[in-house]
C-alpha positions as CSV (number, residue, x, y, z in Angstrom):
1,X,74.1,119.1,-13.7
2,X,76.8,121.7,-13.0
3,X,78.1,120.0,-9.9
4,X,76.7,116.8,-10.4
5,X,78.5,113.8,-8.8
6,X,81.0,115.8,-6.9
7,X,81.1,113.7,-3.8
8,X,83.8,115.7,-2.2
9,X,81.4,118.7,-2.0
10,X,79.8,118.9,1.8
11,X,78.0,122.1,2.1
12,X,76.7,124.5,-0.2
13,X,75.2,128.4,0.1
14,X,73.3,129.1,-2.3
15,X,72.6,133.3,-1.7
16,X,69.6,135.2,-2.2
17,X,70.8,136.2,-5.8
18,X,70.1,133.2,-7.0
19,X,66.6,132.4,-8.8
20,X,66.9,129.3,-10.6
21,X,68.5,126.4,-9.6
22,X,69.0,123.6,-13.1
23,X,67.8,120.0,-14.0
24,X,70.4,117.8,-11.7
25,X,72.7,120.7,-10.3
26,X,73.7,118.5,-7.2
27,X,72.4,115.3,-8.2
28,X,74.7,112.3,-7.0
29,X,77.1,114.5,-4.8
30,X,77.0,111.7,-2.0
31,X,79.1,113.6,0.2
32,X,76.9,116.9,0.6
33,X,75.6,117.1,4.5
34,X,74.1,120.7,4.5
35,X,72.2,123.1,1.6
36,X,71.0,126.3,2.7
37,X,68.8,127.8,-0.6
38,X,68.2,131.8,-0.3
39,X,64.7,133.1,-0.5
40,X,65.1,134.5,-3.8
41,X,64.9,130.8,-5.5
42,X,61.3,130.6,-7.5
43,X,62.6,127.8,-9.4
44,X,64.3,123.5,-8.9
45,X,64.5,121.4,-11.8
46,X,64.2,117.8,-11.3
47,X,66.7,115.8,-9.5
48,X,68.6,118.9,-8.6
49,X,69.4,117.1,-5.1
50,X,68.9,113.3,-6.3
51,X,70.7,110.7,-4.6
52,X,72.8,113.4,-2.1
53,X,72.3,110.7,0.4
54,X,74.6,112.2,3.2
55,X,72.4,115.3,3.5
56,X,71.8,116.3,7.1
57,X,69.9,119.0,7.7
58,X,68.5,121.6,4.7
59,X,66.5,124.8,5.0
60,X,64.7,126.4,2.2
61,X,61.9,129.0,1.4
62,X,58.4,128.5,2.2
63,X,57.1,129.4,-0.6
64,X,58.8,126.7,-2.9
65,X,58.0,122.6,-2.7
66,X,60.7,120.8,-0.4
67,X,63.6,120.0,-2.7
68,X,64.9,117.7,-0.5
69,X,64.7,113.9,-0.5
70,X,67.4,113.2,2.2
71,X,67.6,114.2,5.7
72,X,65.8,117.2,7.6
73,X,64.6,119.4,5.5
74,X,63.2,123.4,7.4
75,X,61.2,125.9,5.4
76,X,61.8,129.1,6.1
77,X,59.8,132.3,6.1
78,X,60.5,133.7,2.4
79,X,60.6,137.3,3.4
80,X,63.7,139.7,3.3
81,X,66.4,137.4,4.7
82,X,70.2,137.7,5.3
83,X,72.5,135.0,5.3
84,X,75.8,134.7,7.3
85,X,78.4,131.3,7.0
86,X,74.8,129.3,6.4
87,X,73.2,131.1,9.2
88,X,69.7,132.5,8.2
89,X,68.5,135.9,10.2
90,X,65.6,138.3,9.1
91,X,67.1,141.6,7.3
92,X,67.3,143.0,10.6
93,X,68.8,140.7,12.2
94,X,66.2,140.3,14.8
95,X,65.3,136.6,14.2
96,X,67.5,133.8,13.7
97,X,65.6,131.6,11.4
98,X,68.3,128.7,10.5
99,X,71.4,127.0,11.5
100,X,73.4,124.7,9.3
101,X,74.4,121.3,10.6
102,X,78.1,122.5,9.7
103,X,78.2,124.9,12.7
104,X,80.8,123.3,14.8
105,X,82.0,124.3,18.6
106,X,80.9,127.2,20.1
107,X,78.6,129.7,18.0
108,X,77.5,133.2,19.6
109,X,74.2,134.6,18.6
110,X,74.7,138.1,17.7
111,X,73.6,140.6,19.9
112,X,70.6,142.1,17.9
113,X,68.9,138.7,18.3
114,X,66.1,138.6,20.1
115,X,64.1,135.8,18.6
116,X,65.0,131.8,17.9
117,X,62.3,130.3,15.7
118,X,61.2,126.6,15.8
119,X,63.6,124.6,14.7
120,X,66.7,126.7,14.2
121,X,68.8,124.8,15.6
122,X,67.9,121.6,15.2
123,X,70.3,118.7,14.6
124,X,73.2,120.6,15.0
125,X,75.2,117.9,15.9
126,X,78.6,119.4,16.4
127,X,77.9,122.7,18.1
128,X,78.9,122.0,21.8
129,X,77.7,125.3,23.2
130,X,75.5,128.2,22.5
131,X,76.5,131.7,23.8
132,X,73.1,133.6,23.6
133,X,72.5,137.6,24.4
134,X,71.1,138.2,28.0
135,X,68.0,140.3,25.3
136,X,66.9,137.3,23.7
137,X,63.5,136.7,25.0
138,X,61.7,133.9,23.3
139,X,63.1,130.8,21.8
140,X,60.7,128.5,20.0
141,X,59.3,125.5,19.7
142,X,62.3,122.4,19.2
143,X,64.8,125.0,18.4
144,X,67.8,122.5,20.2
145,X,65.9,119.4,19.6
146,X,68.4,116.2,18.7
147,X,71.8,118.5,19.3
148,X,74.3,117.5,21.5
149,X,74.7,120.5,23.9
150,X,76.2,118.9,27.9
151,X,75.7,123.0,28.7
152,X,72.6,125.1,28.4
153,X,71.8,128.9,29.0
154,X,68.5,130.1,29.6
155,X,68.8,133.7,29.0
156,X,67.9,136.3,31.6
157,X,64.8,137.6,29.4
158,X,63.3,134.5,28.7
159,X,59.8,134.3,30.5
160,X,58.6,130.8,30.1
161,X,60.5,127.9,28.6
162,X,59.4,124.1,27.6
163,X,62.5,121.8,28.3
164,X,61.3,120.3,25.3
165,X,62.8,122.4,23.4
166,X,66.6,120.5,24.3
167,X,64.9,117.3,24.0
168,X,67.6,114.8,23.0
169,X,70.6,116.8,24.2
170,X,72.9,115.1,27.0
171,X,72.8,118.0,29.0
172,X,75.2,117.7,32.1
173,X,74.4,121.5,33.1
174,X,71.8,123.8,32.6
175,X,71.4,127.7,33.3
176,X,67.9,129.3,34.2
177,X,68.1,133.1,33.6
178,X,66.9,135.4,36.2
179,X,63.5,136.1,34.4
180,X,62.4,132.8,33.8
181,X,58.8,132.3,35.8
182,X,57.8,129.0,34.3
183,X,59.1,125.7,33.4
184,X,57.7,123.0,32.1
185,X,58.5,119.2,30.8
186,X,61.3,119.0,32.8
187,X,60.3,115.7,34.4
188,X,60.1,114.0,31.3
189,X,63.0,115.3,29.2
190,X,66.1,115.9,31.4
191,X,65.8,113.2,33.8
192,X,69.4,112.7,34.9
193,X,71.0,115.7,34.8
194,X,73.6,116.8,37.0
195,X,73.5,120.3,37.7
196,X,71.6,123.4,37.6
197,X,72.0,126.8,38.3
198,X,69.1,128.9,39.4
199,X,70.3,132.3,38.9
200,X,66.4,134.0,40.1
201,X,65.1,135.2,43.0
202,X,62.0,133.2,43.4
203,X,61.5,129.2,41.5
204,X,60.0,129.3,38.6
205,X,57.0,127.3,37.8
206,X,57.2,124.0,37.3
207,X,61.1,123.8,39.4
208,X,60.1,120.9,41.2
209,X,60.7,118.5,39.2
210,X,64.1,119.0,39.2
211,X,64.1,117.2,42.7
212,X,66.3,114.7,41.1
213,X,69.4,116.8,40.0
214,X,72.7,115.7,41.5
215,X,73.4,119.2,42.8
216,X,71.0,122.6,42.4
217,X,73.5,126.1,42.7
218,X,70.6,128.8,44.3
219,X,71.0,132.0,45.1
220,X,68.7,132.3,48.1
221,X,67.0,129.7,50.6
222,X,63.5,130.4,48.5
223,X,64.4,127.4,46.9
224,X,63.5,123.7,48.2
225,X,65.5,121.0,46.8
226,X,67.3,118.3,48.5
227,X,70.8,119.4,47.3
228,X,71.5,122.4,46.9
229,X,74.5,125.0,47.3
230,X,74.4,128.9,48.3
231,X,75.7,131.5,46.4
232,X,74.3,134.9,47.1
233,X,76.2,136.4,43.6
234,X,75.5,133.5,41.5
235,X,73.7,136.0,39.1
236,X,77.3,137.2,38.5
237,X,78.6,133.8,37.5
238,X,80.8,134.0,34.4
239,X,83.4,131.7,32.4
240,X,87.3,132.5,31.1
241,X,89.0,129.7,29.0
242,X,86.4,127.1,29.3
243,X,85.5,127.5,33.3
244,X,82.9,128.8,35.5
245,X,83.2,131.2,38.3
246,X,80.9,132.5,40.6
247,X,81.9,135.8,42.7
248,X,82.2,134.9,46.7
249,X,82.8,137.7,48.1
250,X,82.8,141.2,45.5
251,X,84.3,143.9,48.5
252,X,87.3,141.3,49.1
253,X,87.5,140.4,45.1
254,X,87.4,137.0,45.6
255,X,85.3,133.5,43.6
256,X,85.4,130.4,43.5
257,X,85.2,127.7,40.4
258,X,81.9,125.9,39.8
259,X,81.2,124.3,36.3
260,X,82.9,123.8,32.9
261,X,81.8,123.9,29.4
262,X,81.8,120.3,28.7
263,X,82.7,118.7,25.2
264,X,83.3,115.1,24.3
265,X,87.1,114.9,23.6
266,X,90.3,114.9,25.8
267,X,90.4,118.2,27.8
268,X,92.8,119.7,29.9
269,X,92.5,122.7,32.3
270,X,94.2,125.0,34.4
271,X,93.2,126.7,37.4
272,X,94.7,130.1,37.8
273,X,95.4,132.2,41.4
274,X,93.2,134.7,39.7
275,X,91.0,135.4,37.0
276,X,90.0,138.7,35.7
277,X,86.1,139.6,35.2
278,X,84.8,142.7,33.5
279,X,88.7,144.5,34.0
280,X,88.1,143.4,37.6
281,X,91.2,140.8,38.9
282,X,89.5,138.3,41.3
283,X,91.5,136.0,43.3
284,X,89.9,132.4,42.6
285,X,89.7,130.9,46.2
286,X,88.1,127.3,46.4
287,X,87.1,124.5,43.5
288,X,84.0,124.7,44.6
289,X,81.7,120.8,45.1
290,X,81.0,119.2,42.2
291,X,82.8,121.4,40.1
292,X,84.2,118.9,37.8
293,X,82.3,116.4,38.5
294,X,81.6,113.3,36.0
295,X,84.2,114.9,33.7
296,X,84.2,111.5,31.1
297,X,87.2,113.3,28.8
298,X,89.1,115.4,32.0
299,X,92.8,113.9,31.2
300,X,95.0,116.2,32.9
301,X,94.2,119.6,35.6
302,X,96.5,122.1,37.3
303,X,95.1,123.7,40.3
304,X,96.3,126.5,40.8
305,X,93.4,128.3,43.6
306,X,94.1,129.7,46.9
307,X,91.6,127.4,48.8
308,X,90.5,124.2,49.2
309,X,89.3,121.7,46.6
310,X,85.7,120.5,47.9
311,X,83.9,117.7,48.2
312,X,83.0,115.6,44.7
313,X,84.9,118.3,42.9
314,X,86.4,115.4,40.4
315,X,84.4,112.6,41.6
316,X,84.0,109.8,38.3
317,X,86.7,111.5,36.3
318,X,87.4,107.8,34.6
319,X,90.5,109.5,32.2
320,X,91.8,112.2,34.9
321,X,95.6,110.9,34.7
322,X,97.1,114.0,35.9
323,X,96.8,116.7,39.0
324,X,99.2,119.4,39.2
325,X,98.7,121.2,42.9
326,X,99.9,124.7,43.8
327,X,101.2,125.8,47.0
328,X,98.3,127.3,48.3
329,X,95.6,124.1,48.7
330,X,95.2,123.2,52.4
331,X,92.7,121.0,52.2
332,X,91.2,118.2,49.9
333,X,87.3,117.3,50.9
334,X,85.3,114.7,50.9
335,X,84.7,112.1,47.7
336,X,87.2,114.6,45.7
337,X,88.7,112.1,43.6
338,X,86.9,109.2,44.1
339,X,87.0,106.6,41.0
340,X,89.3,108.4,39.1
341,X,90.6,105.3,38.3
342,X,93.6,106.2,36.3
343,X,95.0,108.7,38.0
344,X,98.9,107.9,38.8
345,X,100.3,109.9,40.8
346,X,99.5,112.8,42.7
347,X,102.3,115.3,44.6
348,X,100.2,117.3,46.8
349,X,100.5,121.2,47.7
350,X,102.6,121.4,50.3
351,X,100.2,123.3,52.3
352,X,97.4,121.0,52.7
353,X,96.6,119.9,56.0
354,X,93.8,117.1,55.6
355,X,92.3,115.0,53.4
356,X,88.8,114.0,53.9
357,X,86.2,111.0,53.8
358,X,86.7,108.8,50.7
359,X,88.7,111.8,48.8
360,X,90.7,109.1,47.0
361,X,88.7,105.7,47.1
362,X,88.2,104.0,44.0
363,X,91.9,105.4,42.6
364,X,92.8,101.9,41.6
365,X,96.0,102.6,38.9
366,X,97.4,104.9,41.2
367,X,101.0,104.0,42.2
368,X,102.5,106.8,43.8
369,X,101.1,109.4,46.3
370,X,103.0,112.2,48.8
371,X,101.8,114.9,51.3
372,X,103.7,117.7,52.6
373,X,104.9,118.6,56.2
374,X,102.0,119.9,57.3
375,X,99.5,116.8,57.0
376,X,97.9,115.9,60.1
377,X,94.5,113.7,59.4
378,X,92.8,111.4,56.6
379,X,89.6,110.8,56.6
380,X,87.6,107.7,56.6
381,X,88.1,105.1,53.8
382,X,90.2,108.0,52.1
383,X,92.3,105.7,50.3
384,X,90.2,102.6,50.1
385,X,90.7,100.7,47.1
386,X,94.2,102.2,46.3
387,X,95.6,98.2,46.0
388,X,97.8,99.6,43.0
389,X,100.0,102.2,45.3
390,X,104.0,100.9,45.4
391,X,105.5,104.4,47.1
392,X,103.9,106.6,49.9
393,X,105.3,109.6,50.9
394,X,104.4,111.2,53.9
395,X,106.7,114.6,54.9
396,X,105.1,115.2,58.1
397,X,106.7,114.6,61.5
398,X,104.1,113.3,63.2
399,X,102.1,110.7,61.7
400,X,98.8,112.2,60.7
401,X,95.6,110.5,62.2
402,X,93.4,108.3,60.1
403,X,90.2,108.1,60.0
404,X,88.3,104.5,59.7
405,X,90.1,102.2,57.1
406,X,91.8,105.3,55.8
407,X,94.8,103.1,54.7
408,X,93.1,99.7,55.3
409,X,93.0,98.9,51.6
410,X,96.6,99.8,50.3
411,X,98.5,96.6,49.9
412,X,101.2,97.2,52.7
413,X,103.4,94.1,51.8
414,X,103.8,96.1,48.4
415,X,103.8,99.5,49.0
416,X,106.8,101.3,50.7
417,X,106.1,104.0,53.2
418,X,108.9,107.0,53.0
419,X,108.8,109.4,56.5
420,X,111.1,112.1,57.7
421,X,114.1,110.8,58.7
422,X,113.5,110.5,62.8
423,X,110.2,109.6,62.7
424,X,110.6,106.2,61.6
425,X,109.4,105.0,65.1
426,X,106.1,107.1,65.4
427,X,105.2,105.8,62.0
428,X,105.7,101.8,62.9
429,X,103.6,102.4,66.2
430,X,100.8,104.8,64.8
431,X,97.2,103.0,63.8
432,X,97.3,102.2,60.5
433,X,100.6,103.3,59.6
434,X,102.5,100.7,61.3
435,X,101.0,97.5,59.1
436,X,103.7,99.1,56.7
437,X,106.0,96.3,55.7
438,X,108.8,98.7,54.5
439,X,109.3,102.1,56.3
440,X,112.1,104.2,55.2
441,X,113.5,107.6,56.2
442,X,114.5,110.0,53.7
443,X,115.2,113.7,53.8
444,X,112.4,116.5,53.6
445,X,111.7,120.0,52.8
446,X,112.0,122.3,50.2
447,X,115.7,123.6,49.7
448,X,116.6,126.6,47.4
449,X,120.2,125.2,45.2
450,X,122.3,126.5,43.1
451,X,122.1,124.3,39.3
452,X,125.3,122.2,39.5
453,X,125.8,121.1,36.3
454,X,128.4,118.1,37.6
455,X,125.8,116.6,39.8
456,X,124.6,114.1,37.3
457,X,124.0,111.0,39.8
458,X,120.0,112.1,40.3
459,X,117.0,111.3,39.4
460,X,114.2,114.7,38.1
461,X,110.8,114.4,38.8
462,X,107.8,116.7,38.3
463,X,105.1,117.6,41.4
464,X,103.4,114.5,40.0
465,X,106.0,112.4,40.2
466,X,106.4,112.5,36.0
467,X,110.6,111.3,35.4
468,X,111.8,114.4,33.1
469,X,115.6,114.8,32.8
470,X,118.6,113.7,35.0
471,X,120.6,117.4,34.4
472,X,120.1,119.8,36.6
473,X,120.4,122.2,34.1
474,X,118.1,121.4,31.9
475,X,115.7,122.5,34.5
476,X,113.9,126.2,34.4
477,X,112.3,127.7,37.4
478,X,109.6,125.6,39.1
479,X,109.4,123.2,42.0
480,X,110.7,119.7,41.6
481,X,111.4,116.1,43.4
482,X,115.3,115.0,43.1
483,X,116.1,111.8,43.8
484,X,119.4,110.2,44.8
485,X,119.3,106.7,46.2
486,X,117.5,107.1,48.9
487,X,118.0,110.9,49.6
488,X,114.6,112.5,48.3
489,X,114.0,116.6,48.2
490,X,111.9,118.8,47.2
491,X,113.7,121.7,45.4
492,X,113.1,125.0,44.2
493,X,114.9,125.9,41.3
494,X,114.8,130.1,40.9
């Protein structure tokens, strides 16, 4: 009874040492969730894990009775074992026998792993991703069954894999490893998901039914699927900070972003210029499609890439509220935004030049929306059911052309339209653009100033249109929106 009715104890180790195990040890400790008992235990007295009622998942030697009345209980092989933070290997750390439900966030297999057994990671509930060696060449039978993994590696030396084995998981993305040459199950047990990437030369077995897979990343045209996406180096893919790239172009140095490691809680991210790979700086060029694509807990992104940002890159981000743009992103493709519905206000990079097809439909809470001097089109139904927007700016000249009901669906009695000042006219006589109520010319551009700390009558806004201070000097290097009546600039504060 040595711990008996400590219900503030959640996870116990009991190390190979140990041989005997008491009448009651545990008995009543309500709040115990995990119990990993070494191989050297010959002996359990009664009741030793009575009424522990939160237990989640238990492992145990084979040769001994199950101990456990509560939860999942896995046996074990009872040979030479080491045990790491509840993690059960054999002695040569070649088989991975057990993981405790404690493991939270990412785990990494060690290296010399080359075996999962069945069940090992069963029921882990609150790992969200498994970083396995590229050796590892057999996982077995319901190793991932009931976690909650949204990403999933198939490593390169894997031969043949049942998609059983991740049955219950909410997988959003899964991995198949170079080497794998047959699949099956995966009609019945990932119905749904959203992406996978095919990093082999030739389909595996069994790859058709994953006909029904929003989008398929290949790496040649030996693979038939109805959506698919090219990318000759997508063997080379590889993540920093929580995204994916995939190399574009390896003589010019250059990749673009194509997945996340998804986990369900508020994220933010930030797209960088470049990344660096293997000592090796890459400039990151587009945001490739579907690259963030039905992110449910995507709250804020900077972007940050020298390219374009492609077509349902954020498409059904419900709790994207923020999008930082760089200078560099000239265009913004098809369905890229689409029913992020409460996203507020976006500032775009002063280099883009179009925005295509639908890019913003759906973007009901946002208010406030700008492009640069250098816009010349929107596409079709780009900003259909935008009915919350009250402030449009638009720095270009001329008054870029708009695609079908581009603009049809803002609520022109409401929102006011802000144009260079001089091209008040072409505005009020272009399609679309002249149903406008209010049109107003204000100042545009990007000025370099020198911080006058007695300028105090203004107005500071971030590239997102975010209100942050009214003194100049508060401000440190970056672009920002000053606002003073109706005078609006851009400035660059150096």
């Amino acid at each position: 009874s040595a711990f008996a009715y400590c219900s503030g104890l959640t996870s116990v180790v009991i190390p190979n040492s140990v041989q005997t195990i008491g009448y009651g040890t545990f008995y009543g400790c309500s709040g115990l969730t995990s119990v990993v008992i070494g191989n050297s235990v010959k002996s359990i007295g009664n009741d030793a894990f009575a009424y522990c009622s939160g237990l989640k998942k238990s492992a145990y030697p084979d040769n001994i009775p199950n101990p456990f009345s509560y939860g999942r209980a896995i046996a074990y092989s009872a040979q030479e074992t080491t045990i790491e933070d509840g993690v059960i290997f054999d002695q040569a750390k070649t088989t991975l026998y057990f993981a405790p439900a404690t493991l939270a966030g990412e785990y990494t297999v060690p290296s010399t792993v080359k075996t999962i057994a069945d069940n090992a990671f069963s029921y882990c509930e609150d790992i969200t991703y498994v970083r396995m060696p590229a050796t590892l060449s057999s996982i077995g039978k319901n190793a991932f069954l009931g976690c909650r993994l949204y990403d999933f590696t198939i490593p390169n030396a894997v031969k043949s894999f049942d998609m059983a084995t991740l049955s219950g998981n909410p997988l959003k993305s899964l991995t198949v490893g170079s080497g794998v040459t047959q699949i099956s199950g995966a009609a019945y047990f990932l119905n749904g998901i959203e992406k996978i990437f095919w990093l082999g030369n030739n389909p595996p077995e069994g790859c058709y039914s994953f006909n029904n897979t929003i989008v398929n990343f290949v790496s040649n045209d030996q693979y038939e699927f109805g959506n698919q996406i090219l990318y000759p180096f997508l063997s080379s893919m590889f993540d920093v900070e929580g995204i994916v790239y995939v190399p574009v172009s390896p003589s010019e140095r250059t990749c673009n972003v194509v997945d996340y490691f998804y986990a369900p809680s508020n994220a933010v991210f930030s797209v960088p210029p470049t990344v660096t790979n293997k000592g090796i700086q890459l400039k990151v060029i587009d945001v490739g499609a579907y690259a963030f694509y039905h992110h449910d807990y995507l709250t804020d992104i900077t972007l940050d890439n020298n390219g374009v940002i492609d077509d349902y890159a954020f498409y059904n981000c419900i709790k994207l509220q923020s999008v930082t743009f760089g200078n560099n992103i000239p265009e913004i493709k098809n369905h890229t935004f689409e029913n992020c519905e409460v996203l507020k206000k976006v500032e775009n990079s002063p280099a883009l030049i179009s925005i295509g097809e639908w890019a913003f439909s759906g973007c009901v809470g946002m208010e406030y929306f700008s492009v640069g001097d250098k816009a010349t089109s929107f596409g079709e139904e780009a900003f259909s059911d935008c009915t919350g927007l009250t402030e449009f700016y638009s720095y270009a000249a001329t008054p870029p052309v708009c695609g079908k009901q581009a603009l049809d669906d803002i609520i022109k009695w409401n929102c006011k339209l802000y144009v260079p000042i001089g091209s008040e006219t072409l505005y009020a006589s272009a399609p679309q653009w002249k149903d406008f109520f209010y049109i107003d010319g204000v100042e545009s551009g990007i000025d370099t100033i020198f911080i006058d700390p007695q300028n105090n009558n203004i107005e500071i806004f971030d590239i997102n249109g975010i209100k942050l201070t009214t003194r100049l000097e508060d401000l440190p290097a970056g672009i920002y929106i000053v606002r003073q009546g109706k005078n609006v600039k851009k400035i660059a504060v150096k």
